[in-house]
N, C-alpha and C positions, 0 to 999 in steps of 0.2 A: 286544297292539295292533298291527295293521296300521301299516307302513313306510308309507304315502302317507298315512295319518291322522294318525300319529307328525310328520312333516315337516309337515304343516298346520299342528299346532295350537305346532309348533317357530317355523311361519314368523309364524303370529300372533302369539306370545309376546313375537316380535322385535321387532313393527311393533308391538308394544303400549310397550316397554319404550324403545326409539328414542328416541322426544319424551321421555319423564321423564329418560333419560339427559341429552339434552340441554340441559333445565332444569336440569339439576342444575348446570352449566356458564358458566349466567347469573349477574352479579354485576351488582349495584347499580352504579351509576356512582362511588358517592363509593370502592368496592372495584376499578375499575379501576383499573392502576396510573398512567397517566397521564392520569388525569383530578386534577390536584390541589386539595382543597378548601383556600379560600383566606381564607373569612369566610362565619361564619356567625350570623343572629339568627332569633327568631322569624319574622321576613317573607322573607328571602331564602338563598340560597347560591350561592355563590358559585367557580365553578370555574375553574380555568389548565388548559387543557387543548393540551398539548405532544405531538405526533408528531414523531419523527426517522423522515426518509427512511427504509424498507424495514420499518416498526414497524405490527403489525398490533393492534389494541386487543383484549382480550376483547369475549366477548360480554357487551353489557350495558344494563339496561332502563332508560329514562326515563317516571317517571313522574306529573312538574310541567312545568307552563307555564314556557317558558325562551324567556328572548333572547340569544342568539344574537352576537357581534362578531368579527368576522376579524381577526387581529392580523399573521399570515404564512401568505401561498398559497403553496398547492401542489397537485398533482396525486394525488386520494384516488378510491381505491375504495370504496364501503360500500354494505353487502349488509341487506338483514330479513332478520328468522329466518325460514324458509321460503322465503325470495326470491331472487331470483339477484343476485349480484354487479352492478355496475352503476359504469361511473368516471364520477365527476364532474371539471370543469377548472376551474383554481385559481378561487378566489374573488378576489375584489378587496380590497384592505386596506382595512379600515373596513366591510366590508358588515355589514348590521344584518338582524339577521329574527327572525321570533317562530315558535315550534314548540309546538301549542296538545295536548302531552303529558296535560294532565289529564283531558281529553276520549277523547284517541286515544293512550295508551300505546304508547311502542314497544322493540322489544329489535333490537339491531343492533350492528354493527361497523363499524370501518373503516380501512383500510389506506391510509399515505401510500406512494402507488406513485412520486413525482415523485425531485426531486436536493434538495430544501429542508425545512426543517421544514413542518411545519402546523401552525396555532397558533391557537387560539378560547378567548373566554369565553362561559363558560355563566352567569347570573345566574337562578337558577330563583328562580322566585317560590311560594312557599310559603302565606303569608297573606296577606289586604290590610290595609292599612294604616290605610282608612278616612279620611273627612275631604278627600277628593279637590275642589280648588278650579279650573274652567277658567280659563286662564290665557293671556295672549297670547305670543309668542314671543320675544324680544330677538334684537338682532343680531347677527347670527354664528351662530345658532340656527333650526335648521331639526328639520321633524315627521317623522320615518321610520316610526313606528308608533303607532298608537292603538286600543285596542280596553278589553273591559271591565274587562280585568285591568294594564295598564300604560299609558303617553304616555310615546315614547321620540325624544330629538330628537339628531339630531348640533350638534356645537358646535365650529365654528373661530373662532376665537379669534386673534388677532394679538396680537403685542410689543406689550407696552406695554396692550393693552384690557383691558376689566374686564368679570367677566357675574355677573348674582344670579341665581341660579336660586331658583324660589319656594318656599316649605313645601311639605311633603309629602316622605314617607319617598321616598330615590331613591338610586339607584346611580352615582356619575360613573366611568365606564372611558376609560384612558389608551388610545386607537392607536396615537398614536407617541410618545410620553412625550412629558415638557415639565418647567419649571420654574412652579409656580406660590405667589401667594402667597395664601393662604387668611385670611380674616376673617368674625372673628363675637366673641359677645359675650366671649367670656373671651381675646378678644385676636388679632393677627396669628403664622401661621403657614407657614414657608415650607416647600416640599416638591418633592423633584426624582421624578416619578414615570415607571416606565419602562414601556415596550408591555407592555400588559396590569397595568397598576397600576390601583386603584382608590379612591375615596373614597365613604363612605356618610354618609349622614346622615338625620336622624328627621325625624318630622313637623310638629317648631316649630318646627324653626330653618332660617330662609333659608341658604343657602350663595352667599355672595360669593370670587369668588375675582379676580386679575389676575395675565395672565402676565407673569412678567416674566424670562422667556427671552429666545431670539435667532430664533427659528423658529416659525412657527402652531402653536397648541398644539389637534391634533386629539383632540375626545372625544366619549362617546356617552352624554345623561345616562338614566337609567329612572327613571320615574316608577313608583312601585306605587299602587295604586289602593284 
């Protein structure tokens, strides 16, 4: 075999085998090591996902509808496969957003380039829950996301106030932790939760809770649909 045809079908081999290499490379998020899975049911999962300053994540693919809460900014880089790198600047503590994964799968990385941790929950939603009832807001309770798959509100909360949030499977997540005291039918329950703490609960039972800390007890509840 001819050297220039030899080196062709050398360079093809390359460019064939390249991308399967680099599949091979790809892990499921619950197989990143810090992404830690934190609660898991048939409807949800539920991730603490911790970057120390100068920690780059593997490469790793999402693919459920996930919201998204900031718990600690920092300054990250994160790149697609095939993409080029790209820094984003810190997020703000408590931002909420939905990343519509079921639809548009993604595989990606990302590097905390800053001096602080990065810190997010991921709440992937997996099934629904069904039995979805519109509901008005109470106060202290505001709407950040609605769409077919969740109703997601921030909740500040003051010493001393009380909030029911209605039936319907939902996820309550801590921002900045708090002291609360939890009621429902098998009784009161107190609970000191910290950033990035959470509480679930199913589709019959209301969750009433009051804080009864010393500081606004900020939270973000998900509704699943």
């Amino acid at each position: 075999m001819k050297l220039p045809v030899l080196a062709a079908l050398l360079a093809l081999g390359t460019a064939i085998a390249a991308p399967q290499a680099r599949a091979q490379n790809v892990v499921p998020i619950e197989q990143e090591p810090r992404h830690v899975l934190k609660f898991q049911n048939a409807h949800v999962r539920f991730f603490d996902v911790r970057l120390p300053p100068g920690y780059q994540t593997l490469w790793h693919h999402h693919q459920y509808d996930g919201v998204f809460v900031n718990i600690e900014p920092s300054q990250t880089r994160a790149q697609d496969l095939g993409g080029e790198p790209a820094v984003r600047p810190p997020r703000i503590v408590g931002d909420t957003y939905f990343s519509g994964y079921r639809t548009e799968p993604k595989t990606h990385r990302i590097a905390n380039i800053g001096e602080t941790d990065y810190r997010v929950t991921d709440t992937e939603i997996l099934t629904p829950c069904g039995g979805f009832q519109p509901t008005r807001d109470a106060e202290g309770q505001t709407l950040v996301v609605e769409n077919e798959r969740v109703r997601v509100t921030r909740l500040m909360i003051g010493p001393g106030e009380r909030l029911a949030l209605p039936p319907g499977c939902g996820m309550l997540v801590s921002v900045d932790g708090g002291r609360l005291r939890f009621m429902g039918p098998d009784g009161d329950e107190e609970a000191s939760l910290r950033p990035a703490g959470y509480r679930w609960r199913d589709r019959r039972t209301p969750l009433s809770f009051v804080n009864i800390g010393t500081e606004v007890f900020h939270g973000v509840d998900i509704v699943v649909k």
